[in-house]
C-alpha positions as CSV (number, residue, x, y, z in Angstrom):
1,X,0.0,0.0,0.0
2,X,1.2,3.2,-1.2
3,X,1.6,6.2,1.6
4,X,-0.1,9.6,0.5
5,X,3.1,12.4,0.1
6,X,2.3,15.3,2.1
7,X,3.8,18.8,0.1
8,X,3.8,22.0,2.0
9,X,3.4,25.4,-0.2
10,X,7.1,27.4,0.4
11,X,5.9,30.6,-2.3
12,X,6.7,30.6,-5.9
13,X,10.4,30.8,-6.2
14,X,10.5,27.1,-4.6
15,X,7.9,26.1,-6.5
16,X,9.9,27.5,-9.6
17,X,13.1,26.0,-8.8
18,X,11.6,22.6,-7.9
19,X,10.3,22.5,-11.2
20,X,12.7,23.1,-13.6
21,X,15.0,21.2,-11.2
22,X,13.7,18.0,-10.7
23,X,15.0,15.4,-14.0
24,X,12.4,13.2,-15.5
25,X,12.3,9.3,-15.4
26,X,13.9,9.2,-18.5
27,X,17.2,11.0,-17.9
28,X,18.8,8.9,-15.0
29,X,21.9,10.5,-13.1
30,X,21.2,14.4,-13.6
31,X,19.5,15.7,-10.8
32,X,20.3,19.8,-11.4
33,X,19.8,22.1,-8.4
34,X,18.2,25.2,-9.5
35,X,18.0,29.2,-8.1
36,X,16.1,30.9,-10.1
37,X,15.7,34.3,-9.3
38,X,15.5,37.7,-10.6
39,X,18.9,39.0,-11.6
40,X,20.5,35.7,-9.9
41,X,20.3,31.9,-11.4
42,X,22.4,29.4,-10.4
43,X,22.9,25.8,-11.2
44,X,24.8,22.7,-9.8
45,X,24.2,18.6,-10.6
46,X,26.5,16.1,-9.3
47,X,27.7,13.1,-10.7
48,X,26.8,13.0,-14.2
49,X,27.9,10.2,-15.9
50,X,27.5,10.1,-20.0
51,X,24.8,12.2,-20.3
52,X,23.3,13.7,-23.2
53,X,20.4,16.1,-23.3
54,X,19.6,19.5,-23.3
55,X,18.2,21.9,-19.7
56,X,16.6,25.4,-20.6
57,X,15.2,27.9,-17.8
58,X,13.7,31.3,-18.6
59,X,15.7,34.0,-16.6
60,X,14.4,37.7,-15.1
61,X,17.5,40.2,-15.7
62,X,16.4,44.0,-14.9
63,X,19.9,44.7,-16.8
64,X,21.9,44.1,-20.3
65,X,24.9,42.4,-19.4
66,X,26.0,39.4,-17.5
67,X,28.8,38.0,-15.4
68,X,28.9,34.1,-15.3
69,X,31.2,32.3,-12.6
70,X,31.6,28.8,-14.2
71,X,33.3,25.9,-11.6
72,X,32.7,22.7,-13.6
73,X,34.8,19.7,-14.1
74,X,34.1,17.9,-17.3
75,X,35.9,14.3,-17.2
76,X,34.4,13.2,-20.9
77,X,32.1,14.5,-23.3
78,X,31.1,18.1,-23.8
79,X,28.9,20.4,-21.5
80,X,28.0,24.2,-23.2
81,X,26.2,27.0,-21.9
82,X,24.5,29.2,-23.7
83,X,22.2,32.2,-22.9
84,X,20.3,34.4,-25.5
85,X,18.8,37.8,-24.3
86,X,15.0,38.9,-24.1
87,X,15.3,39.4,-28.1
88,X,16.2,36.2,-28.8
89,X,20.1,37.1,-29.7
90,X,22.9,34.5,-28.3
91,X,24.7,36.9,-25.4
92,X,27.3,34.2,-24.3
93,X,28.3,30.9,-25.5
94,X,31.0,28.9,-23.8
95,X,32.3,25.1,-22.6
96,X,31.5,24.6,-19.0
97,X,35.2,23.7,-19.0
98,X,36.2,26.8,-19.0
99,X,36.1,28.0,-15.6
100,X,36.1,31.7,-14.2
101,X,34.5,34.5,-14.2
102,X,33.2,35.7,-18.0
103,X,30.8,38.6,-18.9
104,X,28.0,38.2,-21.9
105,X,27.9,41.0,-24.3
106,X,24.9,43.4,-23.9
107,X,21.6,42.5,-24.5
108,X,18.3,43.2,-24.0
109,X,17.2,43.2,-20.8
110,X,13.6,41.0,-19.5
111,X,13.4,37.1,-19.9
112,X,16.4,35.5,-20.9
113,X,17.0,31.2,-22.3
114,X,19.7,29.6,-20.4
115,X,20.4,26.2,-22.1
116,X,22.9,23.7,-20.9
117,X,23.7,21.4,-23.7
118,X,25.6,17.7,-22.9
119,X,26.6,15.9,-25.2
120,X,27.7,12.4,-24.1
121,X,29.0,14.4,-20.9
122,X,31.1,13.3,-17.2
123,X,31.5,15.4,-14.5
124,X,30.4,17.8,-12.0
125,X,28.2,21.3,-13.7
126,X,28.4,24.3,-11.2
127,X,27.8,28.0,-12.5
128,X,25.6,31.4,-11.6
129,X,25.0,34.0,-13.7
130,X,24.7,37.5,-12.5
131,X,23.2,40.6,-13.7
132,X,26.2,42.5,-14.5
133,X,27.0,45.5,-11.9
């Protein structure tokens, strides 16, 4: 006999981030952690192991530019982010094993598309991206 799950309501940016955090039955071993906020998103998944597929979140920036801090260690395969503004133009496209600190060119500011692409990808995928000070 299955046991009912209780869920308790935490607002809508936990409700967000459980959402386009969770992975599906059909993509075993990436579990991405997602904060998604205005101005601030961040994303981490552990232990990925050959993994292709494709994650995109809609972002909130109130400015143009961008700084993305990128800490990822890619042990096979490839793993690229890229982010296109509220107009649809690509503002930043880079490996994820490429760490530091890297700015987008301007955009437009509103909803941005961040998409992490993996293509038969290893390794551990942290980054955040900023609106640019």
């Amino acid at each position: 006999m299955s046991r009912p799950v209780r869920m308790t309501w935490r607002g809508p940016a936990l409700a967000i981030a459980l959402m386009v955090g969770c992975s599906s039955p059909t993509d075993p071993g990436i579990q991405p952690q997602v904060n998604n906020a205005p101005d601030n998103f961040q994303y981490q998944v552990s232990n990925v192991k050959n993994f292709t597929g494709t994650r995109v979140y809609t972002w909130q920036v109130t400015g143009t530019k961008a700084s993305v801090n990128q800490a990822t260690t890619v042990t096979a395969g490839t793993i690229t982010l890229v982010i296109r503004d509220a107009a649809g133009a690509e503002v930043y496209n880079q490996s994820l094993a490429v760490n530091g600190t890297l700015d987008t060119v301007a955009g437009t500011m509103g909803t941005w598309t961040i998409r992490v692409q993996y293509t038969n990808a290893t390794g551990t995928v942290n980054f955040r991206v900023q609106k640019h000070p």
